[in-house]
VOBA-1610 file (N, C-alpha, C; in pm, whole numbers, padded with zeros to 5 digits, always signed):
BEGIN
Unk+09124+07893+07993Unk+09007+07845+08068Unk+08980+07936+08186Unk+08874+07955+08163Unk+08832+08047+08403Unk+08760+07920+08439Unk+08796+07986+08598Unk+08839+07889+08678Unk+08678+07855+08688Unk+08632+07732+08764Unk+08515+07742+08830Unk+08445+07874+08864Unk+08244+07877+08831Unk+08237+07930+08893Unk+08185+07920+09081Unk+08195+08026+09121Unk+08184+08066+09315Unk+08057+08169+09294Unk+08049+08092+09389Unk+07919+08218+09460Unk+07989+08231+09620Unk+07895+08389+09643Unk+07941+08426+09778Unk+07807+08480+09845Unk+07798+08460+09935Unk+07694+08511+10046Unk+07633+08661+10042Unk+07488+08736+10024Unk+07451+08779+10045Unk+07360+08838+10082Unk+07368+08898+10227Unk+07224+08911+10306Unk+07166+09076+10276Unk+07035+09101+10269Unk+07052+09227+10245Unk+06877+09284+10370Unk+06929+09417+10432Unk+06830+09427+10489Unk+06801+09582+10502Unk+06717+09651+10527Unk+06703+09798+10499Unk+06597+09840+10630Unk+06636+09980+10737Unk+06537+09952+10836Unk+06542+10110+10894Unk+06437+10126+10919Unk+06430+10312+10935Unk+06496+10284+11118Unk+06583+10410+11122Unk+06581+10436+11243Unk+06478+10524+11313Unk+06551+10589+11432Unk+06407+10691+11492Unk+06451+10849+11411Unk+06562+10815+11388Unk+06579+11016+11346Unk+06717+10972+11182Unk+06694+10839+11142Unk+06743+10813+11026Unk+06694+10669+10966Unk+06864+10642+10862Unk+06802+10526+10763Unk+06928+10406+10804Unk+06907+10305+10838Unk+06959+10173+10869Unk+06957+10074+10756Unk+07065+10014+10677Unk+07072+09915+10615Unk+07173+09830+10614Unk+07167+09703+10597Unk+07309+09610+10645Unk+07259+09454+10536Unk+07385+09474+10443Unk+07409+09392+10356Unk+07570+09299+10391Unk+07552+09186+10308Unk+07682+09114+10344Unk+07688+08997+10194Unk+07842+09050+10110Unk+07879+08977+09996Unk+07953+08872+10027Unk+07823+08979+10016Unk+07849+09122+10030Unk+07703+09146+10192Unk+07783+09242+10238Unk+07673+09230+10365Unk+07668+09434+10361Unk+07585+09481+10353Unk+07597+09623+10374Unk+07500+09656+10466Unk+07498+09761+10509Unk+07469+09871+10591Unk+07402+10027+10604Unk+07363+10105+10630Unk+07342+10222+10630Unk+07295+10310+10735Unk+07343+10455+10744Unk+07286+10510+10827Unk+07278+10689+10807Unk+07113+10724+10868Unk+07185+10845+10799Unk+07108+10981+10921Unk+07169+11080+10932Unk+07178+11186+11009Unk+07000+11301+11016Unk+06950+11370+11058Unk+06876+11429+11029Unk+06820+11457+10859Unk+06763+11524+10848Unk+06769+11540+10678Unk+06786+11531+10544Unk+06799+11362+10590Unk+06817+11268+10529Unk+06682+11207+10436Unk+06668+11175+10357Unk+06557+11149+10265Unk+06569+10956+10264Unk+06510+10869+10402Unk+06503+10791+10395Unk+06366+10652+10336Unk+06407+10552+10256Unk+06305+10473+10228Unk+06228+10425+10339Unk+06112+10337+10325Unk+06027+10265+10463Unk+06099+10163+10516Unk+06081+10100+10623Unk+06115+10017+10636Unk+06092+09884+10587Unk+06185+09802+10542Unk+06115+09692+10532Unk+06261+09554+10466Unk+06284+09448+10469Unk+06376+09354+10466Unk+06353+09309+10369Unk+06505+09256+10271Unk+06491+09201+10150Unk+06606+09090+10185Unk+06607+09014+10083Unk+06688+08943+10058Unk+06745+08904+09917Unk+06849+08950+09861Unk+06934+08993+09776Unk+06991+08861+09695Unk+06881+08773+09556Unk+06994+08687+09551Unk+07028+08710+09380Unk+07038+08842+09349Unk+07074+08921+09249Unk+07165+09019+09259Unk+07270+09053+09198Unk+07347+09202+09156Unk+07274+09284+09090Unk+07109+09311+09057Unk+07095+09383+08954Unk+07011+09470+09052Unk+06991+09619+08995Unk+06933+09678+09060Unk+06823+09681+09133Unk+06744+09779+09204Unk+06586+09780+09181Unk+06511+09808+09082Unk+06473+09746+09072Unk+06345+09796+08899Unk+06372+09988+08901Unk+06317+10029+09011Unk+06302+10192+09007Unk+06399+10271+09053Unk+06524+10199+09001Unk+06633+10254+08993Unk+06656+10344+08840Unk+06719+10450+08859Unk+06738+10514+08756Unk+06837+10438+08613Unk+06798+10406+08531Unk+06878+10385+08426Unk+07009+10422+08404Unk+07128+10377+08352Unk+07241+10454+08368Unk+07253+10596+08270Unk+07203+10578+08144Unk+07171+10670+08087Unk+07127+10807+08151Unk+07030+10787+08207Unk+06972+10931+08311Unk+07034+10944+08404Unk+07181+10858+08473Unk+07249+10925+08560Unk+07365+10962+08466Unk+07378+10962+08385Unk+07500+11013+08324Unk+07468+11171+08211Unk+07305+11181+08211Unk+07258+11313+08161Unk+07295+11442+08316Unk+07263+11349+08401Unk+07276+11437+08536Unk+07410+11465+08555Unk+07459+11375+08519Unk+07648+11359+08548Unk+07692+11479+08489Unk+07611+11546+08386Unk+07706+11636+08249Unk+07712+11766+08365Unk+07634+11803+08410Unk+07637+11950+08540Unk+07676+11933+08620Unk+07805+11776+08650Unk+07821+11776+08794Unk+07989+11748+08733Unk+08085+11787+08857Unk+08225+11751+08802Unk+08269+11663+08806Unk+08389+11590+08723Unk+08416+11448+08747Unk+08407+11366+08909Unk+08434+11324+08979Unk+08432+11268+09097Unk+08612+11203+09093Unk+08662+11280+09212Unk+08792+11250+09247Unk+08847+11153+09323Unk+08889+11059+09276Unk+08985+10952+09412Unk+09137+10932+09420Unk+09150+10887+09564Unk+09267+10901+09562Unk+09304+10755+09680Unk+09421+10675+09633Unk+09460+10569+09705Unk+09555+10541+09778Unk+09528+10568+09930Unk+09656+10593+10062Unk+09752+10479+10017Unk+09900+10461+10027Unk+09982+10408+10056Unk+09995+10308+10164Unk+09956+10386+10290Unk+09969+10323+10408Unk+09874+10324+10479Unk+09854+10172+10550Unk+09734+10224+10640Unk+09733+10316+10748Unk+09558+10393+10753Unk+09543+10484+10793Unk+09466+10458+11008Unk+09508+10462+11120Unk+09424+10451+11239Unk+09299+10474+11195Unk+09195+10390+11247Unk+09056+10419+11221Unk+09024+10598+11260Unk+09014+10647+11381Unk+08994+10816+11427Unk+09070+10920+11273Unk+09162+10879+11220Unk+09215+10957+11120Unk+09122+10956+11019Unk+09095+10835+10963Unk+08995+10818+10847Unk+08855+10865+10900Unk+08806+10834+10992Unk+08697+10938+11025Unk+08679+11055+11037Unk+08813+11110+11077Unk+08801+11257+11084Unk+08826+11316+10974Unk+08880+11239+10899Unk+08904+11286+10751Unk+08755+11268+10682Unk+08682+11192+10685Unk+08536+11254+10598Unk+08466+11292+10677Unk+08443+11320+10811Unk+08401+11430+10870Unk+08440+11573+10847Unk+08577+11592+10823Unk+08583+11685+10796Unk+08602+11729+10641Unk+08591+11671+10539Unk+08569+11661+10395Unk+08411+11735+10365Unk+08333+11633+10488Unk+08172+11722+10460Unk+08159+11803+10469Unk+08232+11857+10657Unk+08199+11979+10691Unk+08252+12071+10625Unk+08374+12123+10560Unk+08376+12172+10435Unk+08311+12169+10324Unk+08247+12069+10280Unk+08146+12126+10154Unk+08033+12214+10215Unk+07987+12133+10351Unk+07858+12239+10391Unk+07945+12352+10406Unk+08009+12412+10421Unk+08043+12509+10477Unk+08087+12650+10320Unk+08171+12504+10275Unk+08199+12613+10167Unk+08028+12662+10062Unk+07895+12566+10038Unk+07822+12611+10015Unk+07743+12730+10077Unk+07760+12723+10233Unk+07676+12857+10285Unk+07716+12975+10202Unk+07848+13012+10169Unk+07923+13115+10120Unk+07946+13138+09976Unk+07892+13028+09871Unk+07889+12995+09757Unk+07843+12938+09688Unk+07691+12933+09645Unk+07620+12837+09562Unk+07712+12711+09501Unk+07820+12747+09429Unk+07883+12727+09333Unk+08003+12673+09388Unk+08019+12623+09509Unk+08133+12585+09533Unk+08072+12424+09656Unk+08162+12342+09722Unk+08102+12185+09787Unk+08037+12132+09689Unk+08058+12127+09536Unk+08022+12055+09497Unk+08091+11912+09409Unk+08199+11911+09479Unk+08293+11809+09448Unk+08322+11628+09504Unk+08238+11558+09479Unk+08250+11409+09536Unk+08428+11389+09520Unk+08414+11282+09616Unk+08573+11199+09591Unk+08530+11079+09695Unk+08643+11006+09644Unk+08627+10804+09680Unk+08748+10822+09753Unk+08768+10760+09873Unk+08880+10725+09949Unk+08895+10589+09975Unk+09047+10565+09855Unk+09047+10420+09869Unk+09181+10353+10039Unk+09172+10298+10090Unk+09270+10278+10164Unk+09274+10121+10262Unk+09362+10117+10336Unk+09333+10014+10463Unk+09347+10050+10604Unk+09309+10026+10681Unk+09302+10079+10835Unk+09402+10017+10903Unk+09504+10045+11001Unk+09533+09956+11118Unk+09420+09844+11165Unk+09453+09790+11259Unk+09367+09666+11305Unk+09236+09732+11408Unk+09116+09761+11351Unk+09026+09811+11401Unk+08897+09744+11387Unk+08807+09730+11499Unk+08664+09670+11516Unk+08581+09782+11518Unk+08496+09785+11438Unk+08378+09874+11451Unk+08228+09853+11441Unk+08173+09925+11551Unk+07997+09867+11503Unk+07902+09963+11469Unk+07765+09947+11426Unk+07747+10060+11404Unk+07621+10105+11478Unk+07522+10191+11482Unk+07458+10260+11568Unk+07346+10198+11599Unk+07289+10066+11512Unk+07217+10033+11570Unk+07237+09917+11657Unk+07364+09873+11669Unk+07423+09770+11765Unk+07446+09820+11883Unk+07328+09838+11960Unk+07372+09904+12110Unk+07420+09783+12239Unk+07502+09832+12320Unk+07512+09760+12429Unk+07410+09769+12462Unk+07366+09630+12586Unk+07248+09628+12634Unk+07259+09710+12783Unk+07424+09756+12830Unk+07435+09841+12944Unk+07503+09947+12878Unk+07473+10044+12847Unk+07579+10171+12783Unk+07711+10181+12894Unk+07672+10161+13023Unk+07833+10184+13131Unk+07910+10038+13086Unk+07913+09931+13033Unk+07962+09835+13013Unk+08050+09811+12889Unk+08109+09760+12844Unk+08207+09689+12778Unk+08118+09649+12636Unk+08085+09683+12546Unk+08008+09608+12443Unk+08049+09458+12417Unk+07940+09353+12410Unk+07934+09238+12435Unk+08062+09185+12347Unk+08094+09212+12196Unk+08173+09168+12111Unk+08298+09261+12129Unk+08312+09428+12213Unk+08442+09450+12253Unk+08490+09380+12348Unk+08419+09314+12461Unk+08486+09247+12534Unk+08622+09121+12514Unk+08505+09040+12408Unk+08630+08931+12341Unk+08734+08960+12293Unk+08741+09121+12217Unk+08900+09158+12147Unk+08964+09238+12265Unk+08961+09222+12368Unk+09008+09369+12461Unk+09176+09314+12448Unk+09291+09400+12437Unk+09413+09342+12475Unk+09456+09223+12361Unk+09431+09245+12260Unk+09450+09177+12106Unk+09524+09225+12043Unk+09524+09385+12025Unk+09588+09482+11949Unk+09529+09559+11842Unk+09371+09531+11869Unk+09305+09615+11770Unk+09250+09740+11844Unk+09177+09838+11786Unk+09140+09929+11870Unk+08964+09877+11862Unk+08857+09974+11903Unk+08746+09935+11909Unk+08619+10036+11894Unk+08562+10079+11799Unk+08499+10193+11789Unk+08350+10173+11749Unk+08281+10248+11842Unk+08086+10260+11773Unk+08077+10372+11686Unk+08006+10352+11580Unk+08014+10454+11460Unk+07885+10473+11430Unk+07863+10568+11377Unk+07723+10648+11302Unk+07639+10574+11184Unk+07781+10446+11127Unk+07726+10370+11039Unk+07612+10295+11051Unk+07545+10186+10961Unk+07422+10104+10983Unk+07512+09982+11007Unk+07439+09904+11072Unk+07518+09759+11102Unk+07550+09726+11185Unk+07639+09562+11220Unk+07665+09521+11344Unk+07817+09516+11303Unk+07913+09468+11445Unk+08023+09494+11472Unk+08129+09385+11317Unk+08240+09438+11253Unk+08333+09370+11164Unk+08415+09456+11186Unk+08527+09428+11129Unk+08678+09469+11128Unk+08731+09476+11014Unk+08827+09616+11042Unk+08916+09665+10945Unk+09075+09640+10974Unk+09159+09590+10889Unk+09287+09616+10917Unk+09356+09605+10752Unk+09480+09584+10741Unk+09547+09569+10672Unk+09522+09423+10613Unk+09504+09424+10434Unk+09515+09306+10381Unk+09360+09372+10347Unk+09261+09386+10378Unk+09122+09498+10360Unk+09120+09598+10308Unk+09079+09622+10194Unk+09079+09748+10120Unk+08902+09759+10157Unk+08916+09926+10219Unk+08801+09979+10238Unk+08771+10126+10177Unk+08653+10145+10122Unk+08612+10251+10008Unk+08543+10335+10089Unk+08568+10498+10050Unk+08483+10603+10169Unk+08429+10695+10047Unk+08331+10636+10022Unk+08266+10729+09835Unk+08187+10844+09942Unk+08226+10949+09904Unk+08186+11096+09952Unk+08118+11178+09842Unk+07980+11096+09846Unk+07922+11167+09698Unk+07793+11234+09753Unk+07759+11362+09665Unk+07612+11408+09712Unk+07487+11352+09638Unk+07431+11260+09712Unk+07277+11207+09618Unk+07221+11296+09587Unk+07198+11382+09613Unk+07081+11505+09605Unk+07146+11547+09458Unk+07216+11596+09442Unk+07361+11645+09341Unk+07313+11537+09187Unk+07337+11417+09261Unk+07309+11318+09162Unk+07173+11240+09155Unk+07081+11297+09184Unk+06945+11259+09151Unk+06919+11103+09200Unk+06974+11036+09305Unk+07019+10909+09320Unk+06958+10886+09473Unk+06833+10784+09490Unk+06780+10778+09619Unk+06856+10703+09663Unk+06883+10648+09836Unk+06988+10587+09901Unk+06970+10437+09879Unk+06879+10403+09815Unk+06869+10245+09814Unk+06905+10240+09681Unk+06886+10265+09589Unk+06952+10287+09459Unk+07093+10317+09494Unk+07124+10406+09561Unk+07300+10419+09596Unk+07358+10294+09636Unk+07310+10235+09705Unk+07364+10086+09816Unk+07301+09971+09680Unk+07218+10015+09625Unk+07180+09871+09490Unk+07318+09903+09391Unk+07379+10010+09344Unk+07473+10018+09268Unk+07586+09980+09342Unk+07647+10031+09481Unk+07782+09996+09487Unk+07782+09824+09547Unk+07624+09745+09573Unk+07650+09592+09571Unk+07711+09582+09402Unk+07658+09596+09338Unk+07646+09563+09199Unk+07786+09561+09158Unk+07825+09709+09152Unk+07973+09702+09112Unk+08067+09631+09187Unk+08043+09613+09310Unk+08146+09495+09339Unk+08120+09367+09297Unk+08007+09326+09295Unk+07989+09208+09238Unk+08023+09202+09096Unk+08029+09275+09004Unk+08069+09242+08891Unk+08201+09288+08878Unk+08294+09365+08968Unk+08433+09342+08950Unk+08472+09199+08945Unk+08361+09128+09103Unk+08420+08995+09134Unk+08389+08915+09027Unk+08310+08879+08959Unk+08257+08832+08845Unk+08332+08861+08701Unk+08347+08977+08650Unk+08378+08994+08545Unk+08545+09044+08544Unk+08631+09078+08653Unk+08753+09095+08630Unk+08832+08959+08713Unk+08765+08931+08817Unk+08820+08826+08845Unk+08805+08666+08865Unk+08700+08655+08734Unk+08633+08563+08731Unk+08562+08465+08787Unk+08508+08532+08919Unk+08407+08446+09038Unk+08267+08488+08988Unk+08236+08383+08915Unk+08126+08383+08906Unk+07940+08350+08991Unk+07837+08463+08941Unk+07749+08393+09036Unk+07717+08440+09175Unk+07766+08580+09167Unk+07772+08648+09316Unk+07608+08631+09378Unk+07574+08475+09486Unk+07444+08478+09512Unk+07466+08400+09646Unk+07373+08439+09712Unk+07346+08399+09817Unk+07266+08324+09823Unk+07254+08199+09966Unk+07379+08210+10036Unk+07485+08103+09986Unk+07621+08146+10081Unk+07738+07986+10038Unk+07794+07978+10144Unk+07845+07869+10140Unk+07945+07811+10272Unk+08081+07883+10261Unk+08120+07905+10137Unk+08260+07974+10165Unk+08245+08065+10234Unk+08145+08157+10301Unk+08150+08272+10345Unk+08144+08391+10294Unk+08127+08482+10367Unk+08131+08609+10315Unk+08268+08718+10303Unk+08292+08814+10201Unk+08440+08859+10230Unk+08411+09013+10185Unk+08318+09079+10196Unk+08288+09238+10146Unk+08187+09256+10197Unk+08137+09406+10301Unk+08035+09431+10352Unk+08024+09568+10288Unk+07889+09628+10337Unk+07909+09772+10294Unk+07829+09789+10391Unk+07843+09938+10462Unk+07806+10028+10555Unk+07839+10193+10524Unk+07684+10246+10536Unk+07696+10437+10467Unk+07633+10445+10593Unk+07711+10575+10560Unk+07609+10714+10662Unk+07568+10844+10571Unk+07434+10888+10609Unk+07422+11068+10492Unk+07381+11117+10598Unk+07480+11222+10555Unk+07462+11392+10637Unk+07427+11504+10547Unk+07296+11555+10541Unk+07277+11638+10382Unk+07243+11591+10303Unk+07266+11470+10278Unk+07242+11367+10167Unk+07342+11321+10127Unk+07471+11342+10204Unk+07607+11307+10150Unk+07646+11204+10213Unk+07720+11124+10133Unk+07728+10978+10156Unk+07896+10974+10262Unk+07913+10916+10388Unk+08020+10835+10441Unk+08042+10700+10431Unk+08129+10679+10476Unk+08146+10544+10540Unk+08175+10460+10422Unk+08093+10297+10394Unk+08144+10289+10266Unk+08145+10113+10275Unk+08207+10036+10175Unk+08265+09931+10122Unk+08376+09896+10234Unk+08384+09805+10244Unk+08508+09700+10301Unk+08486+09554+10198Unk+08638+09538+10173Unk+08678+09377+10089Unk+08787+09325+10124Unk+08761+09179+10233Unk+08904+09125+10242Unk+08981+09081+10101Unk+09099+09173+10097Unk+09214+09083+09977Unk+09283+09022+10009Unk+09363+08982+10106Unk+09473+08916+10161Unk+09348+08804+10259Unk+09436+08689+10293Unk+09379+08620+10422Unk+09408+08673+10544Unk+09478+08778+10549Unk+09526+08844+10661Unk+09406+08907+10801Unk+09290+08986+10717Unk+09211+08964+10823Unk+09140+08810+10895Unk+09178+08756+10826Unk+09036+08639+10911Unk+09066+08596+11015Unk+09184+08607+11076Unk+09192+08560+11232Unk+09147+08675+11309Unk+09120+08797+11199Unk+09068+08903+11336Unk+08957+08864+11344Unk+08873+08909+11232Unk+08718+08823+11205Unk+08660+08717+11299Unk+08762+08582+11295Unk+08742+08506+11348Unk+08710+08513+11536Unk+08705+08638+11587Unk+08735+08710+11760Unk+08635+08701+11732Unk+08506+08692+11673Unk+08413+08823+11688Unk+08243+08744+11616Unk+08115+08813+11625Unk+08020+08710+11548Unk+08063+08906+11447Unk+08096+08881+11347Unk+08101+08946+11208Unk+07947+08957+11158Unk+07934+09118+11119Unk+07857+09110+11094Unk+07704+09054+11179Unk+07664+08993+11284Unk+07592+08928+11333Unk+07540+08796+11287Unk+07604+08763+11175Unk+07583+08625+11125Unk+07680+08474+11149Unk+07618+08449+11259Unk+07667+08307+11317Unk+07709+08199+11263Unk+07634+08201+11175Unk+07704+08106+11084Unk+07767+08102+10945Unk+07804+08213+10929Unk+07919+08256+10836Unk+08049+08278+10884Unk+08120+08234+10820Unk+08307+08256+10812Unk+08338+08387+10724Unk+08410+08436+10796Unk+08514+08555+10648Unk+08578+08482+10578Unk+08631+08508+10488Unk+08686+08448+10382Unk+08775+08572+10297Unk+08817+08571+10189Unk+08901+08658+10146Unk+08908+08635+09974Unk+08937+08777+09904Unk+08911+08728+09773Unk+09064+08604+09695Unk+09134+08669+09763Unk+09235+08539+09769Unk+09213+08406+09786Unk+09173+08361+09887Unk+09115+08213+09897Unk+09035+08195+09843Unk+08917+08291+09747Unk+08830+08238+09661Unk+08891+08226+09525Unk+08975+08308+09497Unk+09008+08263+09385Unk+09145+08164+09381Unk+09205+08139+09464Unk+09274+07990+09517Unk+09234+07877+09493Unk+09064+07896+09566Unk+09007+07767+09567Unk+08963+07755+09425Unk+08906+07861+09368Unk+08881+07802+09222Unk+08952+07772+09089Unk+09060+07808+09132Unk+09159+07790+09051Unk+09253+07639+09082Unk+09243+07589+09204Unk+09276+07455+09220Unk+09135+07356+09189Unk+09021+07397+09179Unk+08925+07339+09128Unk+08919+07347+08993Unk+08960+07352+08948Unk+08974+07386+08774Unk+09144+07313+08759Unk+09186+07294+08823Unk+09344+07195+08790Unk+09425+07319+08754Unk+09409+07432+08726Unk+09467+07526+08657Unk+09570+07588+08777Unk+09703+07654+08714Unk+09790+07695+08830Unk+09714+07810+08846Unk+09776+07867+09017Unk+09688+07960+09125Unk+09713+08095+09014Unk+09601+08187+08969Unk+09643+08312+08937Unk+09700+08405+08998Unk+09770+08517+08942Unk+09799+08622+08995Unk+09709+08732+09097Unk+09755+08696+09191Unk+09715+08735+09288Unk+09696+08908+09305Unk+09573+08978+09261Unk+09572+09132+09324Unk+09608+09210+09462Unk+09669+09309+09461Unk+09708+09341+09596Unk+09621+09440+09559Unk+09648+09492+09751Unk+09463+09589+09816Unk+09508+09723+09675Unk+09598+09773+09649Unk+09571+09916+09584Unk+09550+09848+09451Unk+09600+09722+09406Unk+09578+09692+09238Unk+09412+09673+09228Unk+09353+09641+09311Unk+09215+09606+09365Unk+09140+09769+09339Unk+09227+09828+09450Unk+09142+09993+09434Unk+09135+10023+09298Unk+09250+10009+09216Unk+09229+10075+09049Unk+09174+10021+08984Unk+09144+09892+09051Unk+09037+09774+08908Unk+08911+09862+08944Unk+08852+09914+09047Unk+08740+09942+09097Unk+08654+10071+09039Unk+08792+10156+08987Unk+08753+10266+08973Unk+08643+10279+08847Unk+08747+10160+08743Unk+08596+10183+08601Unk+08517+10117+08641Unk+08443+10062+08743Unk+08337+10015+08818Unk+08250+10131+08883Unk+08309+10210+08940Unk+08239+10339+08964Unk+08206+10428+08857Unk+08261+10415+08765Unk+08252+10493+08626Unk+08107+10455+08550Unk+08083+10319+08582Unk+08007+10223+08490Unk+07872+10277+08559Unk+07912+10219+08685Unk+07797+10195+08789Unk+07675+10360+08837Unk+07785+10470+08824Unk+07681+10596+08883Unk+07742+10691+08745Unk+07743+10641+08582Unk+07766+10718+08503Unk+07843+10862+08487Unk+07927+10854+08600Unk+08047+10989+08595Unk+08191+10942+08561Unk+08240+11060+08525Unk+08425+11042+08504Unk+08476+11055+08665Unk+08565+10976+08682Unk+08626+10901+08747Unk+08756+10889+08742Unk+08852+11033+08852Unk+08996+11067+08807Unk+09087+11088+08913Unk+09211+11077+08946Unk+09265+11087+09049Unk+09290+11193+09102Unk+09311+11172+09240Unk+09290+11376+09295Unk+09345+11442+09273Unk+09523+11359+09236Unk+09637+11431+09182Unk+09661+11472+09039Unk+09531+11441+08970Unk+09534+11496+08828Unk+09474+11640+08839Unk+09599+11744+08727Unk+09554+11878+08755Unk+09434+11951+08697Unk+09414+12053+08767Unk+09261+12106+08753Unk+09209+12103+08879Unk+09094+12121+08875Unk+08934+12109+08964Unk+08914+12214+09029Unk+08994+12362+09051Unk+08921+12442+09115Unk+08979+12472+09245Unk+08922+12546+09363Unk+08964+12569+09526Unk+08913+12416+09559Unk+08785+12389+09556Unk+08762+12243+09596Unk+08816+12124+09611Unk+08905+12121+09466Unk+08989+11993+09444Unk+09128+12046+09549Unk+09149+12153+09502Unk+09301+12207+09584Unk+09277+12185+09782Unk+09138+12187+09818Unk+09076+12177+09937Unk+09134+12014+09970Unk+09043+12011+09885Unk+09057+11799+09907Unk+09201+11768+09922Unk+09299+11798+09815Unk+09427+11741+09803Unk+09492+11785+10000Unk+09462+11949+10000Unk+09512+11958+10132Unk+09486+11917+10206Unk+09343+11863+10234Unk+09279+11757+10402Unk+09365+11640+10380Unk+09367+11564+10258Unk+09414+11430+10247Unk+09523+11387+10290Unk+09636+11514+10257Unk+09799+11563+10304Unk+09784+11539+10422Unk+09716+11644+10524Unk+09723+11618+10621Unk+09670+11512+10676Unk+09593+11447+10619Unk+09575+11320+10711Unk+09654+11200+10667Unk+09743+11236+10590Unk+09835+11117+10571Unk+09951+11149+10652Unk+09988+11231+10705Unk+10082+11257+10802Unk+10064+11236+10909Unk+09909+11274+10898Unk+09872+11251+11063Unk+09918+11094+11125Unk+09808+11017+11031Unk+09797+10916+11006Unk+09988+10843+11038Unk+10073+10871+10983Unk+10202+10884+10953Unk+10280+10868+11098Unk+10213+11042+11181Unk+10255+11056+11360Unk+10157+10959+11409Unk+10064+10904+11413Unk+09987+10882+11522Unk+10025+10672+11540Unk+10090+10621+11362Unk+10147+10508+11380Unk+10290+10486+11395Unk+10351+10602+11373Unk+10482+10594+11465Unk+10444+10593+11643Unk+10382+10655+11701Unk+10355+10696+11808Unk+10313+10562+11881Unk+10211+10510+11806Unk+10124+10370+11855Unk+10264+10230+11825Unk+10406+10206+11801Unk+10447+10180+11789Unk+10433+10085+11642Unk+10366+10110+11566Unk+10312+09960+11457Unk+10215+09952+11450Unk+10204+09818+11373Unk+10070+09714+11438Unk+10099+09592+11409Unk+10006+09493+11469Unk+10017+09358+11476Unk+09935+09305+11366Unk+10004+09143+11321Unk+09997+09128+11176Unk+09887+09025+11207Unk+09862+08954+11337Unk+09756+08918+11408Unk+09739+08913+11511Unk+09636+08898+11556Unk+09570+08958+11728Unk+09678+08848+11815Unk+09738+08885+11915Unk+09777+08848+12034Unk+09684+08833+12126Unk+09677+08672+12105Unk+09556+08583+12181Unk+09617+08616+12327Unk+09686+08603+12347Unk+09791+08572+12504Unk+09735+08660+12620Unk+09680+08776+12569Unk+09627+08882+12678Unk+09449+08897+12669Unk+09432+08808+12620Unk+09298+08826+12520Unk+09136+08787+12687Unk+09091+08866+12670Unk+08987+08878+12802Unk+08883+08777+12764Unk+08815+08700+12800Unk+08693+08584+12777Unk+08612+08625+12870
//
């Protein structure tokens, strides 16, 4: 028998900036943002109570004719979580190497890869969430100050949520341009494929908005070139929601985080049936991958499988180093906390 079906919350909204592209969805809740030279849609707000594409989205068929001139797309899934500044500087500097290696080579930056991983305990917002005093404290850093998370404004689209451990978050580093793929079509496929992981591998059916259980997966991009940052976040563990809980998530007041664990808890005690086997964050990353396979019609292989060229050999070496880094910089920070330490906590 599967269990009951669940639905989960999703808001979806799309909004030009002054010198880019802004979008912020919530499952699923996403986001976007994107840099100069960026090829952004108009503005304008939707509301999402479908997984299926836009009508004038490309067929999968015609992204997988495009797929045949482009190379597989590489991922690879950290062990340990990574400080938020590491993982940023790591696809910052992933791009700036492709631009770089193209000035010098038609024929070379042309390699996507997915970074699957989890962060230390980190709050982030994104560019269009400004303080209303730039010399001041941002309204939602104030409440976590002295918790044990860190606190960062990012280039992404969206308002302030959190990353830590128990959160598997996705950093798809793909070139649209490369793949014939406009940015709202990019953000209509990776809602989709998460929703039908949640749906079809782990039997939550009905991914529609809105619900009271809450929301537990956002997505937030940035393009530089046309190349995609930033990415997917999905609570797996219940482990984030007391961070969540510091904070208005997302900017939606009246939503709770929630976690794919407690959804499939709850539906599985709603169905009388004993609790299933529970996915952990990396068994999660590998269910995902033939989801990316499905979803933008390319092969879909790990970074450590041999082949790919200076490019792939490029990638494997940034990644090295930022898993070490990553490695010194949480020895250094002593740990982290498994939840916020209310005790020092600023109001």
């Amino acid at each position: 028998m599967r269990p009951p079906t669940r639905t989960v919350r999703t808001v979806a909204t799309v909004a030009r900036l002054s010198r880019g592209l802004s979008t912020s969805r919530s499952i699923l809740t996403a986001s976007a943002s994107s840099s100069p030279s960026s090829s952004a849609p108009p503005s304008s707000s939707v509301s999402t109570p479908s997984t299926s594409p836009s009508p004038s989205c490309s067929p999968r068929s015609a992204l997988e004719s495009t797929a045949l001139h482009l190379p597989p797309i590489r991922y690879h899934v950290f062990n340990s979580p990574l400080p938020y500044t590491v993982g940023l500087e790591l696809q910052n500097g992933i791009i700036e190497r492709r631009l770089k290696a193209r000035e010098g080579d038609k024929d070379r930056g042309k390699q996507d890869v997915i970074l699957f991983l989890e962060h230390t305990p980190t709050y982030t917002t994104g560019r269009r969430d400004n303080s209303p005093n730039p010399d001041t404290l941002h309204p939602e850093e104030r409440k976590v100050q002295n918790v044990g998370a860190s606190f960062h404004i990012t280039k992404r689209g969206g308002q302030v949520t959190y990353h830590g451990p128990g959160q598997l978050v996705g950093y798809p580093i793909l070139d649209l341009n490369a793949m014939e793929l406009s940015t709202r079509c990019y953000v209509d496929y990776l809602q989709r494929l998460l929703a039908e992981y949640c749906s079809e591998d782990m039997a939550l059916q009905n991914i529609l908005a809105p619900h009271p259980d809450g929301h537990f997966a956002s997505i937030g991009i940035h393009l530089r070139h046309r190349i995609t940052s930033h990415g997917f976040a999905m609570n797996i563990t219940p482990e984030p929601i007391k961070w969540f809980d510091l904070v208005l998530a997302c900017g939606l007041a009246d939503v709770r985080a929630t976690s794919l664990h407690d959804l499939l808890e709850t539906a599985s005690a709603g169905s009388g049936l004993l609790p299933p086997t529970l996915p952990s964050v990396q068994g999660v990353a590998e269910g995902l991958v033939p989801r990316f396979r499905k979803a933008y019609g390319r092969e879909v292989i790990p970074l450590n499988e041999s082949g790919g060229g200076a490019d792939v050999e490029e990638l494997r070496e940034v990644i090295g180093l930022a898993e070490r880094e990553a490695e010194r910089v949480v020895k250094q920070m002593g740990g982290w906390r498994s939840e916020p330490d209310l005790s020092k906590r600023m109001l």
